[in-house]
N, C-alpha and C positions, 0 to 999 in steps of 0.2 A: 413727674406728677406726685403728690401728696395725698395721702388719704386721710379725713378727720374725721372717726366717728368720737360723738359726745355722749357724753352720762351711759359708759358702758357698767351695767349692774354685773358684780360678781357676789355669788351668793356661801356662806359658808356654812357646808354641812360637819357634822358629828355625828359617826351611827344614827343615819338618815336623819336626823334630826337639824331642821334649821334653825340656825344661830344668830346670825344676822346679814345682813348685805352690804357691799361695799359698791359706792357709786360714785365709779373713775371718770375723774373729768373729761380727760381727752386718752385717746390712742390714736396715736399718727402711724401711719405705714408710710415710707417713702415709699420713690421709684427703686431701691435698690432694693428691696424689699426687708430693711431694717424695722421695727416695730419701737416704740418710744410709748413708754405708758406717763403720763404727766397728770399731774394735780396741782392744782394752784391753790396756796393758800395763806390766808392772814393770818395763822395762828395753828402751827402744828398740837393739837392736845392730844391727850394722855388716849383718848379714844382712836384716833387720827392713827397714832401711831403703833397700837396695838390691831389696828386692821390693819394697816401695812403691812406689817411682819405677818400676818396670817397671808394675807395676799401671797406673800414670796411663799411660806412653808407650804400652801395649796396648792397654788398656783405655777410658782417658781417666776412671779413678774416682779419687776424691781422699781420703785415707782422716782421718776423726774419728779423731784419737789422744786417749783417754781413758786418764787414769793408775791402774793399781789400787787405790788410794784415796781417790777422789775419787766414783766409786758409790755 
């Protein structure tokens, strides 16, 4: 079994202060209970991928970039 939740919001704080949100397209949990965080996207930008890297240094999640035609 697979599990798909969509547009999971991750928020980034600085000394309680929010910064902005990052909203992950997909997280799949398999049955084996492996975790896969995925983004699909047409055009990695400069933005894109400065919330990435906050993602891993907050978070420590490492994001699947899947390109929109490759689905």
């Amino acid at each position: 079994m697979v599990d798909i939740e969509e547009q999971k919001p991750y928020i980034f704080m600085v000394n309680n202060i929010k910064i902005c949100t990052y909203l992950l397209d997909f997280m799949v949990t398999y049955a084996t209970g492996r975790v896969e965080f995925v983004d699909v996207k047409g055009v990695s930008t400069d933005i894109y991928k400065i919330k990435s890297k906050l993602l891993f240094a907050i978070y420590g999640i490492k994001i699947k970039e899947v390109k929109r035609g490759d689905f």
